[in-house]
N, C-alpha and C positions, 0 to 999 in steps of 0.2 A: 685760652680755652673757652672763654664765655663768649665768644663772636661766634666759634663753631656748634656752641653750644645752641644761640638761638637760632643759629641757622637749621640744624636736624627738626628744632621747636616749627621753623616754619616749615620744614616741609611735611613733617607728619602732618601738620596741619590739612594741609594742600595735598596730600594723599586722602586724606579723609572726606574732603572739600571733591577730590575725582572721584573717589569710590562713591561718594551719594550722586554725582554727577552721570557715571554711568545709571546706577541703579534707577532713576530717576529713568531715562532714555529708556530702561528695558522694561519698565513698569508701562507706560504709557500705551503700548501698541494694545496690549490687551484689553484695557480697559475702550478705548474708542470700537476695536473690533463687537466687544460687547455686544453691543446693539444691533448693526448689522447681521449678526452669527444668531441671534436672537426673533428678527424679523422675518430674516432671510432678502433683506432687499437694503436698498440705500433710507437711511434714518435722517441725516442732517446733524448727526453728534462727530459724522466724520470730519465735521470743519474743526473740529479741534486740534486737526494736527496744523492749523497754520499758527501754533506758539513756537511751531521749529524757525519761523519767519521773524521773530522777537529781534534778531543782529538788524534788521531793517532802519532802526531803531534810528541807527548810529550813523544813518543815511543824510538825517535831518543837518547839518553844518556843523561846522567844526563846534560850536559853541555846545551842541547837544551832547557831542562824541565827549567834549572836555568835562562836562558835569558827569555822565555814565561812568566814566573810567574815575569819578572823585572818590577816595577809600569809602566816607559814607556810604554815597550814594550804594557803591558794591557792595557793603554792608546789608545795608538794607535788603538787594536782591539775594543775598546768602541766607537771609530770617526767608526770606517767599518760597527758599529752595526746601528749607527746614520745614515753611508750611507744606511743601507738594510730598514731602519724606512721612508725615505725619497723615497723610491724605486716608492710610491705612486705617483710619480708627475713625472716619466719616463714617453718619448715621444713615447716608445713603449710596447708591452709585451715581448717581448726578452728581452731589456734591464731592466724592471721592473722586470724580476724573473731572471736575473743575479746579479744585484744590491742586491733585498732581501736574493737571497743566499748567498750571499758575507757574508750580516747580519747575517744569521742564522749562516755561518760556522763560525763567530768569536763571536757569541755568546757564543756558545758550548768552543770556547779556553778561552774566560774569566771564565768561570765557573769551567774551570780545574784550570786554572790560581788560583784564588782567593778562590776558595776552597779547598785546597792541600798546600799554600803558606801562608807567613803572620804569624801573632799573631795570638793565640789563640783567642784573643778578635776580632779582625778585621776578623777574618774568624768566626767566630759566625755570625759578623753583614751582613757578604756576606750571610751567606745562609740562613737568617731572612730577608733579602730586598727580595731574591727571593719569598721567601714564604708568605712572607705578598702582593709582587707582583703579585702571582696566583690570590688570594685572591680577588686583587683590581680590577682585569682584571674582573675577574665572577661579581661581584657587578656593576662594569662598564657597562658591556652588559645589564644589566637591565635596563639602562638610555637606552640603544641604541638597545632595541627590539630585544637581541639578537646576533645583529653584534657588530662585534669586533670594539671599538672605533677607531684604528689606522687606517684601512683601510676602515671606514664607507664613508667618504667625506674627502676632500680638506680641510677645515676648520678644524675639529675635525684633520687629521694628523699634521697639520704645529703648531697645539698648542700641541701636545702631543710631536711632535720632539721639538719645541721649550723646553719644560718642560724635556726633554729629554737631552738636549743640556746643561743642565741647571745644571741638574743631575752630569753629565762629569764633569763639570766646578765646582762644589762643592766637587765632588771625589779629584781633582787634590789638592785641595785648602788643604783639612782636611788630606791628606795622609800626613803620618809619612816623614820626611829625607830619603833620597836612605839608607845610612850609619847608622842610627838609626833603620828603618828597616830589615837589613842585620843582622846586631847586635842580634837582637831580635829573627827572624829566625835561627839564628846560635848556640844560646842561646837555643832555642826550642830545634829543633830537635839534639843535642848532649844530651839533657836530657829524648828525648824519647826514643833515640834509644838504651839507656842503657836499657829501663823497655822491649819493643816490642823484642818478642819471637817468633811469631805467628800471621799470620794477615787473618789468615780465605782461602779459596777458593775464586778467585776474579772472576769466572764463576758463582758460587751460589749467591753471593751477588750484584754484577751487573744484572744479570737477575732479582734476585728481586728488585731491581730499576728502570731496564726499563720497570718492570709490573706497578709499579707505576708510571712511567710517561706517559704510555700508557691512564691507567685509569682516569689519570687528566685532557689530555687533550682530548680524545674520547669519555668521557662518563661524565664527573664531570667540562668541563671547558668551560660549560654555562648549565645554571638552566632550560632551558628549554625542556634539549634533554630526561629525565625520565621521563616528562609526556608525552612526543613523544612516548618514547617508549615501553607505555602499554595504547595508547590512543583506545580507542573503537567509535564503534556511537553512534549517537543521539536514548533514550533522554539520557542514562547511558553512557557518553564519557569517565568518567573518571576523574581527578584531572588536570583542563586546565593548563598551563603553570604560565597564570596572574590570582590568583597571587600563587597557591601551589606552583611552582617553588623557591619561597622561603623558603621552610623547604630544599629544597635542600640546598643553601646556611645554613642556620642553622645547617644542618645537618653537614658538611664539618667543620663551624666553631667549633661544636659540639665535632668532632673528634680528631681536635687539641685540646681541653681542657683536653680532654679524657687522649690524651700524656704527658698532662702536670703533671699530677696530683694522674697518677696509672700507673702500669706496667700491665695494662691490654692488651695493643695491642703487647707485646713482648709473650702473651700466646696460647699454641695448640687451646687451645676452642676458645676461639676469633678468630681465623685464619679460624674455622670450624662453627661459624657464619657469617661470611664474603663470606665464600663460598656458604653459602646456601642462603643469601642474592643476591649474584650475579647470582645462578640459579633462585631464585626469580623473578629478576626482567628481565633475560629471556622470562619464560614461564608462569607466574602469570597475572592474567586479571587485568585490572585496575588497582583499590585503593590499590588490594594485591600487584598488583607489583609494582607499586609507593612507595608503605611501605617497601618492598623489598630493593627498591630504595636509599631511606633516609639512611636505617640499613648501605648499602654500600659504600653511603659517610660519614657514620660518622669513618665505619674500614678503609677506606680508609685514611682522614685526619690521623689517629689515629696513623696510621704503617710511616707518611710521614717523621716524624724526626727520629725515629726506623730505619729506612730504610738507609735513608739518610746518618746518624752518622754511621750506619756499612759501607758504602760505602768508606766513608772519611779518617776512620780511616785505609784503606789498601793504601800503600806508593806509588800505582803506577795507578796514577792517566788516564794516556791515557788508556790503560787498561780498567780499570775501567768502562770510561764511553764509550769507544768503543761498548765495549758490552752491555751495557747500550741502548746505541741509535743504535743500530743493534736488540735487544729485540724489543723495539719499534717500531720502521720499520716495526719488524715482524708482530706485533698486525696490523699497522693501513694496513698495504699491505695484513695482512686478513683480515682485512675489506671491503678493497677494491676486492678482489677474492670472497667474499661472495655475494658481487649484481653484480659484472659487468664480471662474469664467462666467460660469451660469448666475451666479449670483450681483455681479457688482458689470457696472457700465466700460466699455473702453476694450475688454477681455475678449470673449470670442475667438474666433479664430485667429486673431491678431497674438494674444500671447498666448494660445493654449501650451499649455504642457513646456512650456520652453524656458527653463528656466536657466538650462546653459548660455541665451539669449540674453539676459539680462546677468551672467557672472563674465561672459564675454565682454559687454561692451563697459562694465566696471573696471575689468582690467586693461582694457583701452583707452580709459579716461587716467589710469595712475601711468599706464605706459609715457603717454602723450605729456603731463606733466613732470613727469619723471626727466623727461627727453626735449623737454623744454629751457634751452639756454638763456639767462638772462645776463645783462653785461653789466650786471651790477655789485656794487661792494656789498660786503654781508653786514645789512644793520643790525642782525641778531643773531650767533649762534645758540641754536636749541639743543644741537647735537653734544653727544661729550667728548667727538673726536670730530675738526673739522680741517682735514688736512684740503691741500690747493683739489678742487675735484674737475675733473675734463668737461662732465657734461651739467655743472652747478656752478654754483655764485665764487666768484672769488673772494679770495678772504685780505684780509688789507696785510697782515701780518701772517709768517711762516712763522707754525708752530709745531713742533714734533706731537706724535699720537699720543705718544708715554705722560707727554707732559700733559695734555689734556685731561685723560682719562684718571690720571694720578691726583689733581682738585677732589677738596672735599666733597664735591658734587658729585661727580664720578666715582668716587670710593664709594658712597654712600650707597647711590644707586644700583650698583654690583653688589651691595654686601644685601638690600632689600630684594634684588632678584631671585638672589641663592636662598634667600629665608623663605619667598614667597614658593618658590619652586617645592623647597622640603618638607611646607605646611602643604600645600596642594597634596604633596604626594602620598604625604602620612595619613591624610584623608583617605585614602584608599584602605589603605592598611586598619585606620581605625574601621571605615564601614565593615570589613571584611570578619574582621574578629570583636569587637565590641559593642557595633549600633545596636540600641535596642530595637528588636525586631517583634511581630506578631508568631514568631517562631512556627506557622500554619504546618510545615512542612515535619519538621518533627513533632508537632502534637497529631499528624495524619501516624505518622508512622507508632507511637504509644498506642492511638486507640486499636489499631488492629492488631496489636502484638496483646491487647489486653480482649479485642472480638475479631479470634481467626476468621470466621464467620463473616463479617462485612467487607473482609477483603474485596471480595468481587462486588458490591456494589460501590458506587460512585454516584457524584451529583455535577450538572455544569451549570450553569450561569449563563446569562446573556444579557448587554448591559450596554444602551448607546449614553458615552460616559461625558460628553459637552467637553471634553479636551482639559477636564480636572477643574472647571473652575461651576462654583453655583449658579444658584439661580439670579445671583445679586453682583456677581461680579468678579467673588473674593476664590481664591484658591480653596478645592475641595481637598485634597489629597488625603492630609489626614483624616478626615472624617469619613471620606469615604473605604480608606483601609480599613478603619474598625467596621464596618456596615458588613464589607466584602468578608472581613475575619469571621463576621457573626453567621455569617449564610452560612460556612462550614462548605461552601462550594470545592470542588476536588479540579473542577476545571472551568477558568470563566473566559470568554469571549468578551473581550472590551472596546467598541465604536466610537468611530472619530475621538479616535486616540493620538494621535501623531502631532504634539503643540511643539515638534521640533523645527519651527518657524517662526521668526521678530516678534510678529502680530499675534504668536499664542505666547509667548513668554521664553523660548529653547528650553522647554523641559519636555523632559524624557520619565513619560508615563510608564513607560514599561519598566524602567530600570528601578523607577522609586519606587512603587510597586512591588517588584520580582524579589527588590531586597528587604523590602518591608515586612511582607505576608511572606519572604520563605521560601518562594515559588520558581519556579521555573518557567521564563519567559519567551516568549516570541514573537517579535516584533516585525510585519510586514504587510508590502510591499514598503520599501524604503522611502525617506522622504523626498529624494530626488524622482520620485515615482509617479509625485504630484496629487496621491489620493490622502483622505480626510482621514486615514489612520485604522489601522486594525491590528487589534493584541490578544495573545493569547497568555493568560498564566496558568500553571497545570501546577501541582502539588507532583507530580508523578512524573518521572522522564518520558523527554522529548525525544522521541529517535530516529525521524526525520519530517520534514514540513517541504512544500514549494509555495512562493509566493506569485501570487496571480495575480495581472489585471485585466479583471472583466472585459467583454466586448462592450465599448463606449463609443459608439460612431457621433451621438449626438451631445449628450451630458458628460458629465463629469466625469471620471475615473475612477471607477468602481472594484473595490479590492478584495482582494479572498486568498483562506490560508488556508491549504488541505494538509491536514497533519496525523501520523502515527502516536500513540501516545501508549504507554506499556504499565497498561493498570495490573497492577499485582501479579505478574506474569503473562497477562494476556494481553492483544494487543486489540486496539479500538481507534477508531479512524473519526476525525471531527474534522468538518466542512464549517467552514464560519464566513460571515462576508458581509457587508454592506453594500446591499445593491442600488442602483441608481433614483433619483428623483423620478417623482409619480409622473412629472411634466412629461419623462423621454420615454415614450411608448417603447420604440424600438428596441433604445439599451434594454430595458429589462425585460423586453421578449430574448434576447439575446444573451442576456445573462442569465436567465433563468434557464437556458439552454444548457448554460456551460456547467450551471451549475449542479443541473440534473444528472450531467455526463460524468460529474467528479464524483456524485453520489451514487452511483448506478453503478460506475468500475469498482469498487473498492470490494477486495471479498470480505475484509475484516466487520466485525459490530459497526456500526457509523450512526454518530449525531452532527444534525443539523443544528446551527446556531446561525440564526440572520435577520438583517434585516431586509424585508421582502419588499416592502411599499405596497402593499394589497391585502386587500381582506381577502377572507377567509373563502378558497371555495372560487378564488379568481382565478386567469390562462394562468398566472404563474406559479401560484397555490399547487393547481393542478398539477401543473409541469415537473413538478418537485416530485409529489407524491407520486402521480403517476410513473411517468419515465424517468424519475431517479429512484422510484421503489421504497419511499419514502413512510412513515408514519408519523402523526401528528400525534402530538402527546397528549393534547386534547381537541378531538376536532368538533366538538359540542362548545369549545367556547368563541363564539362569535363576537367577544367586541374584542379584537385586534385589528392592527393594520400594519403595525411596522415588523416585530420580533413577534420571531416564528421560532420552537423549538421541533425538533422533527428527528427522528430515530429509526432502525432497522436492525434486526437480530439480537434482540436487548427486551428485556422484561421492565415496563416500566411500573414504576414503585411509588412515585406521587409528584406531582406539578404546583405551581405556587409562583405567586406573580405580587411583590412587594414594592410599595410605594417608592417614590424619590427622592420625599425629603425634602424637596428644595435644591437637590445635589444635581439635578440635571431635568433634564425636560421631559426625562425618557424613564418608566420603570424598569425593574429587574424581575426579568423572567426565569426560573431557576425549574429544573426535572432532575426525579432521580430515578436509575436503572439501576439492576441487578445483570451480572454477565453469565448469561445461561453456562451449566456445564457442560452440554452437549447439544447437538444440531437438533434433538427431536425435542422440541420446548413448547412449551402454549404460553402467552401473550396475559398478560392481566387483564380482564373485561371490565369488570367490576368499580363505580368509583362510590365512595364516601367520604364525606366532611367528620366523623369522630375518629378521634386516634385511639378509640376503644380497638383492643385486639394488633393496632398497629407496633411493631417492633421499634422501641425506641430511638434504633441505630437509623431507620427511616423517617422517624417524623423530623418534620422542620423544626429551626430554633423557637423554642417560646418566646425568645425576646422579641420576636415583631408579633406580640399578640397571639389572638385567636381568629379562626374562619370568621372572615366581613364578607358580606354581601355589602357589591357596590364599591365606588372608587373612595378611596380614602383621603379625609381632604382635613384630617388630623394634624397633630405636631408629629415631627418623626417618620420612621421607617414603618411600617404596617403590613400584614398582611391584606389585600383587597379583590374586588372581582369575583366572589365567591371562591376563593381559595384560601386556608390550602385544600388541596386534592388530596385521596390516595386512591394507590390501585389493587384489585385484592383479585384472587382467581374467580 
């Protein structure tokens, strides 16, 4: 018992060792985008991503490779991974994404390190901790609405670096003698290098690795980014995150079984259902592409130790995964050229909008590897079932499935599957029934059962939200809930919302959000849509929405969500949108067309919520008010330019424009109306700065203060601008 014993000791380890390994890969895009998303142009912090080039390393002769893969020396880079893990509690963002690159770049050397080096059996359990570490990572973010535990808060990082820490220290413990591992290594490789003949093309086989690590962490490494990415409106949205997002996880676990148990992801047609699954959940509406979605994580897990074991098995390890994470690059840097075209070089018309372009020829780079015959003996099974395969490596020895998969390895692995599956999933179940929440939606419904009377008024919001991270780097979300809790908004409008992309983090603002404050969410145009994100939360039901993209012949893709919303029996129609860069004259003549046209149709009450690009009083300004029939909630305040709040058939009750905080780049503009009882109504003329005579149900929260004249350049949330307003007959 005590040899099986230290053995589960090393692999928790090495689970713990992968899960800070991914975390580490999913922290990093954010932080480099930083800058650029900030300037709005190329910064020079983007060369940070060549610490994914650190395997180069290993380039330098065999002497160098032999020191890198020394247990010290890995040692060593495991403390640098611990410093990139801790990056979180740097007193700056420089220092916080120099720190985590340090981690990323000596990630990537223990994983040459310790998968290229070693025993047969201690390199199995290295690249079973990474993989049971993906694993725990995706199941984790279900606890955490999506965000990645490491970098969610202060508390959650100092217990996972702790547990991290902890990891190292169990590593060091269980590892073999310097001399008894030498031995054994020595031992190894004189008895492979007698069988190896042949070790494959290390360009076709690294490319299809770096397909597959693109897709694990871009599209498969958090459960909520496939129902993003064939989300629709209200009432037919589609398969919400909470809780379908769990067949995804199933799905994934699903695919690893798959591996275990058949040679079905080493074959053409598998490769060729894979494919049309991933144009699936491209171009398929909804539930089809959701469906689409699952088939994808299940060939995905399916090909991930296939993939893997061809990699391992070619002798030259920098190599390898050079190209590897140069692949990868390439996927997530199309990603990034696919929305932010106007922004970054290379883009343009070249990858506009295309991102089935770049999931396309990823899955031509695993096919091609996949499908690549080597005539060589297997120097390393990764897998836990490696029966004789038609279109993979031979194996020297005929062993039955049973026998394989029945090793303590293989039990173990199956029994952490099912555990991780059943934690993921109770995640569900806990958010649903115990998260604490800002409970918004039933303290809306108390106060008017306690003032029949304010039923009919309501207040929205409008908020370009920097995709939930501050002004320094770090994750806003919680701070910004309680901000959003305090306005008492009944319906908010939230911009470049959609960080359901590598380089924002895969989190889903809407969902943390919707579940946080109580709310009722709507999230769209989808992210396969390619626009910078727009969401609605509503306290009130949804009872139907479409999602629109704007006319963009020159800029960006410009998104807008025209929605039904059923305030206390009535219904009220909201237009919300993010219209195009100041640069693209056209687009925003053209979208302020369309957008006049959505505000014009509607017979219902309607509020405008957008972002315009123009001051006040400009063609598109006009365009609104005029030919959408439009009303500006205040057309005396002249310093705006982006949010614009704008109304029709609605008594308006008072206006208020509150600082940022730090929380984004952008303030929060917030109106409240009254919904007339009848069609013969007059309009409030009247404004004032005292809340003398104002009914309480109307004033704004005291907690951002009192009426400032001027921008506020305080600590905190504030009122500023000369607001707040009211409106009086």
């Amino acid at each position: 018992m005590k040899p099986i014993a230290s053995f589960k000791t090393q692999l928790a380890c090495e689970c713990m060792i992968g899960y800070t390994y991914w975390s580490l890969v999913h922290g990093l895009g954010p932080m480099i985008w930083f800058y650029p998303l900030n300037e709005l142009d190329i910064t020079g912090y983007e060369l940070f991503v060549v610490v994914a080039f650190s395997p180069m390393l290993f380039l330098f002769g065999e002497g160098v490779r032999n020191f890198l893969s020394k247990k010290s020396v890995v040692n060593f880079f495991l403390l640098l991974m611990l410093v990139g893990a801790s990056s979180f509690h740097a007193s700056s963002t420089l220092l916080r994404l120099v720190g985590l690159s340090v981690g990323v770049g000596a990630a990537f050397i223990v994983q040459c390190a310790t998968w290229w080096s070693g025993t047969e059996q201690q390199r199995r359990i290295h690249f079973w901790g990474y993989v049971l570490g993906f694993f725990a990572l995706v199941a984790s973010r279900i606890w955490y609405l999506s965000m990645t535990p490491l970098w969610n808060d202060h508390k959650s990082n100092k217990i996972l670096v702790s547990l991290f820490a902890a990891a190292i220290g169990g590593k060091i413990i269980s590892q073999l003698p310097e001399e008894d591992q030498k031995v054994s290594e020595d031992q190894n490789e004189k008895k492979d290098d007698k069988k190896i003949k042949n070790t494959g093309n290390p360009l076709i086989l690294s490319l299809g690795y770096g397909a597959l690590f693109f897709f694990l962490h871009a599209i498969f490494g958090e459960v909520s980014l496939v129902p993003r990415y064939t989300v629709s409106g209200f009432p037919d949205t589609g398969p919400t995150p909470n809780p379908w997002g769990g067949l995804i996880l199933l799905g994934l676990i699903l695919g690893l079984l798959v591996s275990f148990y058949t040679t079905l992801p080493s074959t053409l047609m598998w490769s060729i259902v894979g494919f049309a699954a991933s144009m699936g959940l491209m171009f398929l509406p909804t539930w089809s592409g959701f469906a689409c979605g699952v088939l994808l994580a299940i060939y995905i897990a399916s090909v991930f130790p296939t993939l893997s074991e061809k990699l391992v098995n070619h002798p030259n390890p920098g190599l390898c995964l050079l190209i590897a994470n140069a692949t990868y690059l390439l996927g997530v840097f199309g990603m990034v050229w696919c929305t932010a075209y106007n922004f970054v070089p290379f883009g343009g018309e070249l990858a506009r909008e295309r991102t089935y372009v770049i999931i396309g020829t990823m899955m031509f780079f695993i096919t091609a590897s996949l499908m690549h015959t080597t005539d060589v003996t297997c120097k390393l099974s990764l897998s836990l079932c490696m029966p004789e395969r038609k279109y993979y490596i031979k194996i020297p020895q005929k062993v039955t499935q049973q026998q394989i998969v029945d090793t303590p390895l293989g039990t173990i692995v199956r029994k952490c599957l099912f555990i991780i599956a059943l934690v993921g999933l109770i995640g569900f179940e806990y958010r649903r029934l115990l998260m604490p929440t800002y409970n918004a939606t039933q303290l809306k419904v108390l106060h008017n059962a306690k003032h029949p009377s304010d039923a009919k008024e309501f207040s929205a919001l409008i908020w370009t939200f920097h995709f939930g991270y501050d002004n320094r780097g770090w994750p806003s979300l919680e701070r910004a809930a309680e901000v959003l809790n305090n306005t008492g908004a009944d319906v908010i409008t939230l911009l470049e919302s959609d960080a359901s992309k590598p380089y924002l983090g895969n989190n889903d603002i809407a969902m943390w959000l919707g579940e946080k404050l109580g709310m009722y969410s709507d999230f769209g145009p989808s992210t396969r849509d390619h626009t910078w994100g727009n969401l609605i939360l509503s306290k009130y039901p949804i009872i139907n929405s479409t999602h629109h993209l704007l006319p963009s012949p020159e800029g960006e893709l410009a998104p807008a969500i025209s929605t039904t919303i059923n305030i206390s029996g009535s219904m009220v129609d909201f237009v919300v949108t993010h219209m195009g860069n100041d640069r693209d004259d056209l687009d925003r003549r053209l979208q302020a067309e369309k957008l006049s046209q959505l505000c014009s149709a509607t017979s219902n009450p309607v509020v405008f919520l957008g972002y315009v690009t123009s001051s006040p009083g400009s063609r598109d300004y006009q365009k609104l008010t005029r030919d959408g029939r439009m009303k500006d909630i205040d057309a005396n305040d002249k310093d705006r330019w982006c949010e614009y709040i704008m109304y029709r058939d609605l008594i308006k009750l008072g206006y208020a424009r509150i600082s940022h905080g730090g929380l984004s780049d952008t303030e929060l503009q917030m109106a409240r109306w009254r919904i007339p009882s009848s069609k013969n109504f007059k309009d409030n003329t009247k404004t004032t700065n005292s809340i003398t005579n104002i009914p309480r149900s109307v004033q704004f929260n005291d907690v951002f203060g009192k009426y400032h004249v001027g921008n506020w350049y305080g600590k905190g949330h504030h009122f500023h601008v000369s607001t707040p307003k009211y409106f009086t007959p």
